[in-house]
SEDREN-844891 format. One record per residue (C-alpha): residue number from 1; residue in one letter; z, y, x negated. Coordinates in steps of 0.1 Angstrom, whole numbers. Example, Ala and Ser with C-alpha at 12.3 -4.5 7.8 and 13.67 -1.06 7.14 Angstrom:
# residues 2
<kolza resi="1" resn="A" Z="78" Y="-45" X="-123"/>
<kolza resi="2" resn="S" Z="71" Y="-11" X="-137"/>
This chain:
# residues 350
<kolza resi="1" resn="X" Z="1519" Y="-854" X="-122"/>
<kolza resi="2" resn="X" Z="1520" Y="-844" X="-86"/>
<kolza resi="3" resn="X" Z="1494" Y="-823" X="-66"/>
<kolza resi="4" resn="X" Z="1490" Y="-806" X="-33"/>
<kolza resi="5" resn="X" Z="1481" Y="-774" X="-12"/>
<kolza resi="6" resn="X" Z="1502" Y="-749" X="-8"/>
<kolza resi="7" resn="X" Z="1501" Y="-717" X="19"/>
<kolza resi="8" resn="X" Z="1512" Y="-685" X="16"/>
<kolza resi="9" resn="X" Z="1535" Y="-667" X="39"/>
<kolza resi="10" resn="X" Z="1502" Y="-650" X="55"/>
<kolza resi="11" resn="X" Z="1491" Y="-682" X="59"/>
<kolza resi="12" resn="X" Z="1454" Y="-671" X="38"/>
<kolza resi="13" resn="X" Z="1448" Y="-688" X="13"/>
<kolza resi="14" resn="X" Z="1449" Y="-723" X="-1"/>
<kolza resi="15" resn="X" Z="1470" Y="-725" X="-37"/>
<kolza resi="16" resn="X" Z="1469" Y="-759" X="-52"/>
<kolza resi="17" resn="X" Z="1493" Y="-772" X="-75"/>
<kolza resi="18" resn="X" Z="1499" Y="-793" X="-102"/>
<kolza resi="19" resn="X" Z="1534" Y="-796" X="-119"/>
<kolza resi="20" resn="X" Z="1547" Y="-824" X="-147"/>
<kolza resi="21" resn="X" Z="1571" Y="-845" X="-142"/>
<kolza resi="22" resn="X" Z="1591" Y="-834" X="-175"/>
<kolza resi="23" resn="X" Z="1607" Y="-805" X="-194"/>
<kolza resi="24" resn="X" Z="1585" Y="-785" X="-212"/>
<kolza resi="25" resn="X" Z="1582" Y="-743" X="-219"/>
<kolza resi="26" resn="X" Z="1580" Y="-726" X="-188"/>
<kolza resi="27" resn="X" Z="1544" Y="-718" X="-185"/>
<kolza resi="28" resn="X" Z="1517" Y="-714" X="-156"/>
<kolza resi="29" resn="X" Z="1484" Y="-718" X="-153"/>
<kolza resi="30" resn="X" Z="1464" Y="-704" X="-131"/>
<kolza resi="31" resn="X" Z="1425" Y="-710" X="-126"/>
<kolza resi="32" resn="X" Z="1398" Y="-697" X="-100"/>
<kolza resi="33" resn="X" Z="1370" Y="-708" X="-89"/>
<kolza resi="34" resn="X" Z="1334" Y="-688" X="-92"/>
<kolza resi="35" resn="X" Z="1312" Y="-685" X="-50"/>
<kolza resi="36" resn="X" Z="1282" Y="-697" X="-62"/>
<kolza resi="37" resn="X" Z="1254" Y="-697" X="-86"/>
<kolza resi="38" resn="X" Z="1211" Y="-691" X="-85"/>
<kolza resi="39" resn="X" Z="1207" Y="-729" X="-68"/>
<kolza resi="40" resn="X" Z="1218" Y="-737" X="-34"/>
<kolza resi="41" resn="X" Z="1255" Y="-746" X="-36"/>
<kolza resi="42" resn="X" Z="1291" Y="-731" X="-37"/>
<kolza resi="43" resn="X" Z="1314" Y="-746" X="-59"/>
<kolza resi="44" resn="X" Z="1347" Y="-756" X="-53"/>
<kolza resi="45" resn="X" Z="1385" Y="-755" X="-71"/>
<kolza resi="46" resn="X" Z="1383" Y="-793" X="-72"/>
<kolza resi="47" resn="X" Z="1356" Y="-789" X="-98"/>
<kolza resi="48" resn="X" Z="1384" Y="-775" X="-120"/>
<kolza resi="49" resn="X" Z="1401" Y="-806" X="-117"/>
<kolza resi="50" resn="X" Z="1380" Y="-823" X="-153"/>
<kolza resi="51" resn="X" Z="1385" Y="-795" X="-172"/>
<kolza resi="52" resn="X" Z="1424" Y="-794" X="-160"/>
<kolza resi="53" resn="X" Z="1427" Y="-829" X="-166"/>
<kolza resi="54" resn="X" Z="1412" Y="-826" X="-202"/>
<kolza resi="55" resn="X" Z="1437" Y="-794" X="-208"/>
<kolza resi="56" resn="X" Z="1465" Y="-814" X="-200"/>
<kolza resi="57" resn="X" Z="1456" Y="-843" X="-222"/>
<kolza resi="58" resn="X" Z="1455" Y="-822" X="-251"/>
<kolza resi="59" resn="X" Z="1478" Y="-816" X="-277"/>
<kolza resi="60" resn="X" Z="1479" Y="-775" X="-266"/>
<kolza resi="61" resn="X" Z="1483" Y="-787" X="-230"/>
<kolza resi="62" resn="X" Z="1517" Y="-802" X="-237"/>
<kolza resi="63" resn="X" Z="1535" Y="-766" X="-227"/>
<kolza resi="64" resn="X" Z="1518" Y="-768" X="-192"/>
<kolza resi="65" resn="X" Z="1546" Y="-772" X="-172"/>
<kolza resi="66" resn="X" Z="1525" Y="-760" X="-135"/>
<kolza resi="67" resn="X" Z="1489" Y="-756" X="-126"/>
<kolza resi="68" resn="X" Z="1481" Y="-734" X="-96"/>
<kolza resi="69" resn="X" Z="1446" Y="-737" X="-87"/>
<kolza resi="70" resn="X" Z="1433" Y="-703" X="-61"/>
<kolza resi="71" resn="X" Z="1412" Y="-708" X="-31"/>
<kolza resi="72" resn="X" Z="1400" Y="-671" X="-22"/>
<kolza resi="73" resn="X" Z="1406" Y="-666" X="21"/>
<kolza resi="74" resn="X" Z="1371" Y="-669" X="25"/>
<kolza resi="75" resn="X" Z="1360" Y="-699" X="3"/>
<kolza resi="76" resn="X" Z="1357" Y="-735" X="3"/>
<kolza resi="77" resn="X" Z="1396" Y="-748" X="15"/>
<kolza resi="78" resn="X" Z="1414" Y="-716" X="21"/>
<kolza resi="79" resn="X" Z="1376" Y="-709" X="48"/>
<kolza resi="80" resn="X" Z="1387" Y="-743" X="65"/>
<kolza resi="81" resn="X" Z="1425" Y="-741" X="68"/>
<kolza resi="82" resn="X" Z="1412" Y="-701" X="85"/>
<kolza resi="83" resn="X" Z="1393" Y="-717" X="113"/>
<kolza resi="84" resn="X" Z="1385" Y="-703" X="139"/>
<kolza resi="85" resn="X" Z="1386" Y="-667" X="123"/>
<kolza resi="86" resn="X" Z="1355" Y="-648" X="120"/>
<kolza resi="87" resn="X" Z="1328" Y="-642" X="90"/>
<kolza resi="88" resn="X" Z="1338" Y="-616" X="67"/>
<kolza resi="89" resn="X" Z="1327" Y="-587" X="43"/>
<kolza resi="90" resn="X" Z="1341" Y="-594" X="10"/>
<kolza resi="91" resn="X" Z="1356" Y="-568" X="-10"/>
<kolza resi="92" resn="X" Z="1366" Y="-581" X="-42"/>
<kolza resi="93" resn="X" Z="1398" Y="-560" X="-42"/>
<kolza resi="94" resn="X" Z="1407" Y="-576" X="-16"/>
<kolza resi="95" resn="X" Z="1406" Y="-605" X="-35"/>
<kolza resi="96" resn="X" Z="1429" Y="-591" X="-62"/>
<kolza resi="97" resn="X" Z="1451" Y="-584" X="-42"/>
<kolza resi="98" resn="X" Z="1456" Y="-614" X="-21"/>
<kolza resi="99" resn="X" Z="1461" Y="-629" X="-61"/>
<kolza resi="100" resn="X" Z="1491" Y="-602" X="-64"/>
<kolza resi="101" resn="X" Z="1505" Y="-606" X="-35"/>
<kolza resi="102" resn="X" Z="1509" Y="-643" X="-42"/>
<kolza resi="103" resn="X" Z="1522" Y="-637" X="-73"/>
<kolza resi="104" resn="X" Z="1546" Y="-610" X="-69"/>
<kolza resi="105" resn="X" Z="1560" Y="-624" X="-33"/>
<kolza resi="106" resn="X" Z="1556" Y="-664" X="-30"/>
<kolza resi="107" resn="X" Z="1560" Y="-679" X="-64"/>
<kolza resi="108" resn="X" Z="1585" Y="-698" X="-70"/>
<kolza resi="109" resn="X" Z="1608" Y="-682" X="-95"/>
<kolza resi="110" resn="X" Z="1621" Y="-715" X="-111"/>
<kolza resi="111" resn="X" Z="1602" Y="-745" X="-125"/>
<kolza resi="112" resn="X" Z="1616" Y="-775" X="-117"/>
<kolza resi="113" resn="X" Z="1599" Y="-806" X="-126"/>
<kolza resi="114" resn="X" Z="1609" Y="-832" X="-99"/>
<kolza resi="115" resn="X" Z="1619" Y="-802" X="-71"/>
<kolza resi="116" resn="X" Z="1592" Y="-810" X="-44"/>
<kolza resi="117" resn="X" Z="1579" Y="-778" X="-26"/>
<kolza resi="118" resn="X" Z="1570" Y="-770" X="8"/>
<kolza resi="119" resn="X" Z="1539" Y="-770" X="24"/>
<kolza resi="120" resn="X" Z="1542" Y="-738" X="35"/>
<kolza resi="121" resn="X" Z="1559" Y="-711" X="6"/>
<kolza resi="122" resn="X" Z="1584" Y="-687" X="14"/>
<kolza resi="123" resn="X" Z="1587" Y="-651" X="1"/>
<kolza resi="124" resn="X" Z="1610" Y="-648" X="-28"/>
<kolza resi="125" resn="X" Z="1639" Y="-624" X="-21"/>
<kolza resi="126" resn="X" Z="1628" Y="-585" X="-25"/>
<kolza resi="127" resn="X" Z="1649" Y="-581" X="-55"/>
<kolza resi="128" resn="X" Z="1628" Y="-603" X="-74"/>
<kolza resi="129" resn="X" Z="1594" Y="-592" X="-60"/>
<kolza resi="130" resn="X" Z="1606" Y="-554" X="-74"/>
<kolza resi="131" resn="X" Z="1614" Y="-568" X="-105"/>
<kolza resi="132" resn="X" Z="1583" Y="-588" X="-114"/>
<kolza resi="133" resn="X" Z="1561" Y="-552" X="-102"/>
<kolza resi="134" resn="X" Z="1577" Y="-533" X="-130"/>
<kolza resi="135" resn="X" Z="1588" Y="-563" X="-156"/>
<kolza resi="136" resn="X" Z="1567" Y="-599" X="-150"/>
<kolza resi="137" resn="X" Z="1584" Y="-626" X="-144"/>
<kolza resi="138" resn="X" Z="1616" Y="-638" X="-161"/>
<kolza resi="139" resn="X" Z="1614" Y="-672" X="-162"/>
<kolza resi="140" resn="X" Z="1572" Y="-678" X="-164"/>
<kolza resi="141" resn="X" Z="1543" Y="-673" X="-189"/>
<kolza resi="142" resn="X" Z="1511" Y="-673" X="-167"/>
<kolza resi="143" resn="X" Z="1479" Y="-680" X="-180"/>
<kolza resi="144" resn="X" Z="1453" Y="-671" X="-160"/>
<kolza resi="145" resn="X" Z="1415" Y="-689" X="-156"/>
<kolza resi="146" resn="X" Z="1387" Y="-675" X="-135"/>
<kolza resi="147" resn="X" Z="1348" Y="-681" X="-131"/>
<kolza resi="148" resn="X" Z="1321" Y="-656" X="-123"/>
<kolza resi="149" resn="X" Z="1331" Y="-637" X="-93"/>
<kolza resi="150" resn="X" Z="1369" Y="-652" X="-97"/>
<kolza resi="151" resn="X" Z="1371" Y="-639" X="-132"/>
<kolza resi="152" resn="X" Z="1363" Y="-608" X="-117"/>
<kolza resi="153" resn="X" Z="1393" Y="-603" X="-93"/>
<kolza resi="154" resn="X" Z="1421" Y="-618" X="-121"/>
<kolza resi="155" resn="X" Z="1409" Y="-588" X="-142"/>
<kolza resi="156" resn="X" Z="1411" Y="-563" X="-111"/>
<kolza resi="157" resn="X" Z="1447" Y="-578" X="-106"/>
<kolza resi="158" resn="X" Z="1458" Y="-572" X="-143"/>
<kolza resi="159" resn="X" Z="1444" Y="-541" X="-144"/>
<kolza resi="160" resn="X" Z="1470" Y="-534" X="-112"/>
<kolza resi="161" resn="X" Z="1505" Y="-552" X="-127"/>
<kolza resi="162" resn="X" Z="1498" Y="-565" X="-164"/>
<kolza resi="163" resn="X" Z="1530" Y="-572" X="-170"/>
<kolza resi="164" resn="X" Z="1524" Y="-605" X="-145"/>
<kolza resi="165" resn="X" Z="1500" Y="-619" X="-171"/>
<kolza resi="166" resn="X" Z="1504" Y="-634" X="-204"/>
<kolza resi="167" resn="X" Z="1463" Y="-639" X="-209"/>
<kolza resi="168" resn="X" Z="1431" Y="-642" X="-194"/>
<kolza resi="169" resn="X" Z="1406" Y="-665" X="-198"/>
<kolza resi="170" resn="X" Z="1374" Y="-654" X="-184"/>
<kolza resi="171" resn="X" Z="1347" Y="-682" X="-180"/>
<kolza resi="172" resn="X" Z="1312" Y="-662" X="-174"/>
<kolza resi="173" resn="X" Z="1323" Y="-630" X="-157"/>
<kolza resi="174" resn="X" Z="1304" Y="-615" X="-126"/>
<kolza resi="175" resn="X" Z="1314" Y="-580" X="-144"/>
<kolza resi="176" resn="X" Z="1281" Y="-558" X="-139"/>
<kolza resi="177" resn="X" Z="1275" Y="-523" X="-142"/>
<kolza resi="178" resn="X" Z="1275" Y="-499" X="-110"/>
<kolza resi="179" resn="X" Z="1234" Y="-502" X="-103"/>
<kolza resi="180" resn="X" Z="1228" Y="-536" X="-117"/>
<kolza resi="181" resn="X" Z="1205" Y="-557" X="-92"/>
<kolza resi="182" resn="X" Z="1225" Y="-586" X="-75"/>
<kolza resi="183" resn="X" Z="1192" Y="-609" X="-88"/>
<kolza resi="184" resn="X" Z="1192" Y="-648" X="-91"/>
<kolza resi="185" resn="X" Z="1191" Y="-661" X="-127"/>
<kolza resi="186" resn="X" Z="1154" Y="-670" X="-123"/>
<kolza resi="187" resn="X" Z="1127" Y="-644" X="-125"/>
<kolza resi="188" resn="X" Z="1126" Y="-616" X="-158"/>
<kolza resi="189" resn="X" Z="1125" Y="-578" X="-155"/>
<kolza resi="190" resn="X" Z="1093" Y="-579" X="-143"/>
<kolza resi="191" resn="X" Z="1092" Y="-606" X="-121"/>
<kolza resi="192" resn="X" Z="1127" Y="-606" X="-109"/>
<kolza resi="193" resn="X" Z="1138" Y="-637" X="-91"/>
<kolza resi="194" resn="X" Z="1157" Y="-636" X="-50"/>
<kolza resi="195" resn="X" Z="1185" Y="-621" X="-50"/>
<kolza resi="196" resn="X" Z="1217" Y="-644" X="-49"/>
<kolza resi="197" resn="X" Z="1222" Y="-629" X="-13"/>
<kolza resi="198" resn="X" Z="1187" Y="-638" X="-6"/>
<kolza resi="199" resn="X" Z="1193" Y="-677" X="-16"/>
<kolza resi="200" resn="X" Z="1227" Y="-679" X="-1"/>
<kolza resi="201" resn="X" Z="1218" Y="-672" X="36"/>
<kolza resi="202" resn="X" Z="1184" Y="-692" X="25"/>
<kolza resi="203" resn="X" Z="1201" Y="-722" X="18"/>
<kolza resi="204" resn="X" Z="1207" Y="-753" X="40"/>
<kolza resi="205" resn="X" Z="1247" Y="-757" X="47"/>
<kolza resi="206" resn="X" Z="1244" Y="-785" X="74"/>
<kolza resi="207" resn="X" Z="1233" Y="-820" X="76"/>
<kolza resi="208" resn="X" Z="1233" Y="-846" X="106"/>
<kolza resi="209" resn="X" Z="1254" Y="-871" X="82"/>
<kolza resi="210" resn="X" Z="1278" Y="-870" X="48"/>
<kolza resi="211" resn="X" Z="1254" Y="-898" X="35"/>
<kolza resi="212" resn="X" Z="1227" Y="-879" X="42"/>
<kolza resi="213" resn="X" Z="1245" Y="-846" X="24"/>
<kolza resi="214" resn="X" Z="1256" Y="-864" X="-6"/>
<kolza resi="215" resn="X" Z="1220" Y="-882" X="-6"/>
<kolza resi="216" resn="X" Z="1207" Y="-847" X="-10"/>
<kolza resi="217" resn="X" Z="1232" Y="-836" X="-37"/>
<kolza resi="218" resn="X" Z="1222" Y="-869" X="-55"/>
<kolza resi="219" resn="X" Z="1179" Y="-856" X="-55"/>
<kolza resi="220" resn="X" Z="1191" Y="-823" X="-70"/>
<kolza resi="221" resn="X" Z="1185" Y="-812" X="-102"/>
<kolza resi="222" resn="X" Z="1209" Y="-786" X="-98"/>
<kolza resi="223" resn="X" Z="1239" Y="-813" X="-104"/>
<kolza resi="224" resn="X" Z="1222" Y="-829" X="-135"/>
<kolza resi="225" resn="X" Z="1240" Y="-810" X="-161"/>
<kolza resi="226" resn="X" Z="1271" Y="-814" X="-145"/>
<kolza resi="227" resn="X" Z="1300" Y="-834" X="-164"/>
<kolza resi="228" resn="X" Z="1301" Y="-864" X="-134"/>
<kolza resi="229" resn="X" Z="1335" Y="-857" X="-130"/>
<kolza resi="230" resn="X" Z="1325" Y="-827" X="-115"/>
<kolza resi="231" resn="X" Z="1299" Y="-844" X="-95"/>
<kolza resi="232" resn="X" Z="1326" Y="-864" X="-79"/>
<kolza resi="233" resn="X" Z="1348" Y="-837" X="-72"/>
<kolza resi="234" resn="X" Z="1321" Y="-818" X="-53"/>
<kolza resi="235" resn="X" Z="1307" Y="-846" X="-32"/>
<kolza resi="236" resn="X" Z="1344" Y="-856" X="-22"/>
<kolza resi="237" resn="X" Z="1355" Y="-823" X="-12"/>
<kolza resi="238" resn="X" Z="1324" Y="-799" X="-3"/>
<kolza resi="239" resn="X" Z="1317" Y="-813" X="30"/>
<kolza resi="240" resn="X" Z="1336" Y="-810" X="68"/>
<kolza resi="241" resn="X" Z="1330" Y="-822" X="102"/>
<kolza resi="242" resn="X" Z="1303" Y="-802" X="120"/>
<kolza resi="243" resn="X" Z="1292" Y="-815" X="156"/>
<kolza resi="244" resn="X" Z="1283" Y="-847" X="147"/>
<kolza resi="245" resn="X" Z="1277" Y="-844" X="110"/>
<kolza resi="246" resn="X" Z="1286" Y="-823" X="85"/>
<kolza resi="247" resn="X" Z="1285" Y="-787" X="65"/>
<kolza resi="248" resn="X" Z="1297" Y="-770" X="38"/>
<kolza resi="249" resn="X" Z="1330" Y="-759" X="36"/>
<kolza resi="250" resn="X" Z="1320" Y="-724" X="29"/>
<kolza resi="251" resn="X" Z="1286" Y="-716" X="56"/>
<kolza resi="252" resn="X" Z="1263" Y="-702" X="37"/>
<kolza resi="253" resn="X" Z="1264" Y="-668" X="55"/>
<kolza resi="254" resn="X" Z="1298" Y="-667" X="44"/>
<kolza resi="255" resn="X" Z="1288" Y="-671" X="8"/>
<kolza resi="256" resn="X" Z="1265" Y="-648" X="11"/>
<kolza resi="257" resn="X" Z="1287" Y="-619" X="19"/>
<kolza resi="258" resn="X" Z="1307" Y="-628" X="-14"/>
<kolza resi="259" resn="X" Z="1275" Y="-621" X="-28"/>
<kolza resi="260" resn="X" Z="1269" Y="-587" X="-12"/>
<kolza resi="261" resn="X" Z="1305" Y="-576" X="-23"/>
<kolza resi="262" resn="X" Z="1292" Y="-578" X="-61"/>
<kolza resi="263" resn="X" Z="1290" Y="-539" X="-63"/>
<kolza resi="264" resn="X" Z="1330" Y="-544" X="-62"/>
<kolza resi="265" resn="X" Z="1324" Y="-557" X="-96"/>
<kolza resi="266" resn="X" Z="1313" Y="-522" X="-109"/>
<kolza resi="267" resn="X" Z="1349" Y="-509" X="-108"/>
<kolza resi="268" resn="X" Z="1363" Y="-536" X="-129"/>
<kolza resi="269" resn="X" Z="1330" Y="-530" X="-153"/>
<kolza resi="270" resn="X" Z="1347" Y="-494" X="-156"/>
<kolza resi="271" resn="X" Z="1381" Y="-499" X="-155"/>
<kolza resi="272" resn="X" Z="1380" Y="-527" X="-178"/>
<kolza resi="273" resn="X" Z="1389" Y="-504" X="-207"/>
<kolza resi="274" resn="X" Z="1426" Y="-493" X="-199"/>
<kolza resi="275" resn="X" Z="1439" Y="-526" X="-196"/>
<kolza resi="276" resn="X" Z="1468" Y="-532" X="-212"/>
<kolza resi="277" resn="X" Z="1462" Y="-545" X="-249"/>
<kolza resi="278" resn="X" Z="1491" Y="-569" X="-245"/>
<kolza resi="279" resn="X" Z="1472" Y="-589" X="-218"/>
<kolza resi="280" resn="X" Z="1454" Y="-611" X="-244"/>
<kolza resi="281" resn="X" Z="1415" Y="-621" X="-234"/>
<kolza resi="282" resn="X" Z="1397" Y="-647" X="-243"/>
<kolza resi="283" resn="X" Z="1357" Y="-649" X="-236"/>
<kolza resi="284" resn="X" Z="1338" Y="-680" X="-224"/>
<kolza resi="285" resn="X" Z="1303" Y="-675" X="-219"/>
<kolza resi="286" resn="X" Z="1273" Y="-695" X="-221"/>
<kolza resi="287" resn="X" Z="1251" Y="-704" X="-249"/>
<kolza resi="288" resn="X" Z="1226" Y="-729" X="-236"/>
<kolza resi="289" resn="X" Z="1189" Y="-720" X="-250"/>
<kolza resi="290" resn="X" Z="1168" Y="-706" X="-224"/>
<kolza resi="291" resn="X" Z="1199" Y="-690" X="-201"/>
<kolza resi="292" resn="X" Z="1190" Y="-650" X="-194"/>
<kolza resi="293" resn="X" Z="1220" Y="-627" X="-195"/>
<kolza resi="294" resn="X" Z="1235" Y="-620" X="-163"/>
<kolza resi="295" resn="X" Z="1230" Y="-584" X="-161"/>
<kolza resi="296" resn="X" Z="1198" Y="-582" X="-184"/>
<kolza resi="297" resn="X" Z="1191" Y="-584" X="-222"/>
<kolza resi="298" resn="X" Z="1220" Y="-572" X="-241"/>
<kolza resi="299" resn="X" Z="1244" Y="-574" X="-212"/>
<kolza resi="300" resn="X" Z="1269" Y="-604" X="-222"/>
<kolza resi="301" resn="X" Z="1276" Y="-584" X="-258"/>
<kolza resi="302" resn="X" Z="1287" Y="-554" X="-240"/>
<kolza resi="303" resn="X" Z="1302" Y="-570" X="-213"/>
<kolza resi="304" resn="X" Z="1330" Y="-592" X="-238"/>
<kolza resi="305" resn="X" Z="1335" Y="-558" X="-258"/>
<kolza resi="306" resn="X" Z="1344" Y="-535" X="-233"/>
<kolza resi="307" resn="X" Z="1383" Y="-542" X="-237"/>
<kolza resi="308" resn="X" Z="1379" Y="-548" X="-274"/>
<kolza resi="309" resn="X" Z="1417" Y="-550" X="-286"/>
<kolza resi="310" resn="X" Z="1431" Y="-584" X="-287"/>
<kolza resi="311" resn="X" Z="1401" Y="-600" X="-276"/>
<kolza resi="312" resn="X" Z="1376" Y="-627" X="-283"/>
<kolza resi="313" resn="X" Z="1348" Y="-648" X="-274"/>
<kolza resi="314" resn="X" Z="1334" Y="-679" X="-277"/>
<kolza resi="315" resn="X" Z="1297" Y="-691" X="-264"/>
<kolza resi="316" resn="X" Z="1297" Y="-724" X="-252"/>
<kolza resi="317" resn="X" Z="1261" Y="-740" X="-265"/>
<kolza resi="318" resn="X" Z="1256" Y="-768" X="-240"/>
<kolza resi="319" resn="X" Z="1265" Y="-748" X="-209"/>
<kolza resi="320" resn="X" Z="1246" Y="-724" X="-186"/>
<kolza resi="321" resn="X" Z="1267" Y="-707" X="-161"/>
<kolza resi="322" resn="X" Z="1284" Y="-731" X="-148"/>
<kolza resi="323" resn="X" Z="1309" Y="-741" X="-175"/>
<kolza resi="324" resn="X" Z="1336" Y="-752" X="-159"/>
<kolza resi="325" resn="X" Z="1313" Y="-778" X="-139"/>
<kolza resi="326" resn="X" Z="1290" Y="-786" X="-168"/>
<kolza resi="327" resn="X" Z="1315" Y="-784" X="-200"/>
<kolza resi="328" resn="X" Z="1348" Y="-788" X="-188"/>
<kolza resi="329" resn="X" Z="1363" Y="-806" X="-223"/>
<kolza resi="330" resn="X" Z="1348" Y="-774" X="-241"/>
<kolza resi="331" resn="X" Z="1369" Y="-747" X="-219"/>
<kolza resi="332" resn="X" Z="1397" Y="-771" X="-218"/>
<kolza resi="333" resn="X" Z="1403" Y="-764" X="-254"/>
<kolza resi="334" resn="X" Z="1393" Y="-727" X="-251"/>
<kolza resi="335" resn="X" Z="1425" Y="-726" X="-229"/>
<kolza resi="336" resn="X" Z="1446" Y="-746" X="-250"/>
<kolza resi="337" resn="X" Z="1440" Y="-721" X="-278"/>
<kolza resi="338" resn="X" Z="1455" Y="-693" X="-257"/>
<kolza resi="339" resn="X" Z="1481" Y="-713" X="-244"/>
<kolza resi="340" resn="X" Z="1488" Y="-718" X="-289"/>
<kolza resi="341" resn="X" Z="1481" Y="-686" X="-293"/>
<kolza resi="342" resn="X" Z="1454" Y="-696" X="-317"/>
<kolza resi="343" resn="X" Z="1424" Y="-682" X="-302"/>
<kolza resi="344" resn="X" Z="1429" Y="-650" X="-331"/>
<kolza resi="345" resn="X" Z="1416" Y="-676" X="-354"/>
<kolza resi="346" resn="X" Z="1385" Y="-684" X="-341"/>
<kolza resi="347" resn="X" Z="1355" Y="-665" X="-354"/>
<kolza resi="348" resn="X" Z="1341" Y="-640" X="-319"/>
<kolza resi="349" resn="X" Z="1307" Y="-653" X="-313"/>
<kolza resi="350" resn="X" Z="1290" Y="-627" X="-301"/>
């Protein structure tokens, strides 16, 4: 196997990859990672890395010839290799379409297993870019992964070309109706919690030392549930220089303006219907006891049926949330049965 970052022409965003060394059928996949969550952290696309791993060790991870993991411009990676730019208001769209405009003008056309590829990716020739817009690609299957706000924008960019996309696996959508309070997993109805825009800018992002920052990820409960592969992955790659310690790679006010962008889910909430029924989707939502819908009561059920045809879902009992941090074996096999095409076997859960 062989990993790295890759940039786009625009020079935005920070694409990692991972490709086997070995022939296989031609197909992608693609995973994204969520902003952040009720506690005081953002995650990162290295905390995909377990359940990647565990994908790749199975038996339905055997087609996998690439794995290109997204760093949205304004998040963890793709924020650091943009120093020096400003803060920014996040429209989700915009997210979407930094996704298709990676995918219908900088990936590669061919797969080939021992080719190396260069740190910086050129645009494919225009012929090929207006081919993939009105047919997909010719020589790819791509199977795309996203979490929370991530899931989000891979929908938004199906919904735009969904002849680019094979399937979708959506790990606990930030899809919520136009009017839904941005609100913090904690509090009820009546006693409603911050809001996640609230505990973002809230949040400490700096510390004088990365002992003294992975000493406080160490005292946090929020971590606890995490698989420790996870744990590792975030502690290694969460923190940058700062002065003479460090902060997180995304500042918190930063995060906090992914947050405010959530309204941006609303449109996918209603567009949702009309996308095209061959785009398979399969569901991955939590199931832990005690976890409150994100949206309120009821919300998760509607949310998994609003595209009902070739569909499914799956709740994940262990996991809150954070599924691809604290279940990463359990959504690796989710995604092997799309990549099988066996996920219309499994009974919808909910």
């Amino acid at each position: 196997m062989c990993a790295g970052t890759r940039r786009t022409g625009a020079g935005r965003d920070a694409p990692c990859f991972w490709r086997r060394r070995m022939g296989s059928p031609r197909r992608s996949v693609r995973c994204a990672r969520s902003a952040a969550t009720a506690e005081v952290f953002c995650l990162l696309v290295q905390t995909w890395e377990p359940a990647l791993l565990d994908l790749l060790d199975m038996r339905g991870g055997s087609v996998v010839d690439e794995v290109w993991a997204w760093e949205a411009t304004h998040q963890g990676a793709a924020y650091v290799l943009n120093a020096g730019t400003p803060l920014s208001a996040s429209d989700w769209s915009d997210d979407a379409r930094d996704v298709l405009n990676f995918l219908l003008h900088f990936l590669p056309s061919d797969i080939v297993p021992d080719a190396p590829l260069p740190a910086h990716l050129t645009r494919v020739a225009s012929e090929e870019s207006a081919r993939r817009t009105v047919r997909g690609f010719s020589k790819r299957a791509l199977f795309a992964a996203g979490h929370s706000f991530a899931a989000a924008y891979c929908i938004w960019a199906a919904l735009a070309h969904p002849r680019l996309f094979a399937a979708l696996t959506l790990v606990d959508p930030g899809i919520l109706r136009f009017g839904t309070p941005i609100s913090s997993f904690g509090g009820t109805l009546t006693a409603p919690g911050p809001s996640l825009v609230e505990i973002s800018v809230a949040r400490r992002d700096v510390w004088p030392s990365r002992e003294e920052a992975h000493a406080f990820c160490a005292a946090s409960p929020f971590f606890h549930a995490w698989d420790a592969r996870a744990v590792a992955a975030y502690v290694a790659h969460a923190f940058v220089p700062c002065g003479g310690g460090v902060r997180l790679a995304t500042p918190a006010l930063q995060e906090a303006l992914v947050f405010a962008g959530t309204p941006g889910s609303g449109a996918v909430w209603d567009l949702l219907p009309g996308l095209d029924p061959r785009v398979r989707l399969r569901w991955v939502v939590s199931g832990r006891a005690g976890v409150p819908d994100m949206g309120g009561p009821g919300a998760t059920q509607e949310r998994v049926w609003r595209r009902p045809a070739n569909a499914s879902n799956v709740r994940v009992k262990r996991a809150g949330p954070l599924i691809v941090q604290e279940a990463p074996r359990e959504l690796a096999r989710e995604i092997a049965g799309m990549l099988a095409g066996e996920e219309a076997t499994l009974t919808a859960k909910l």
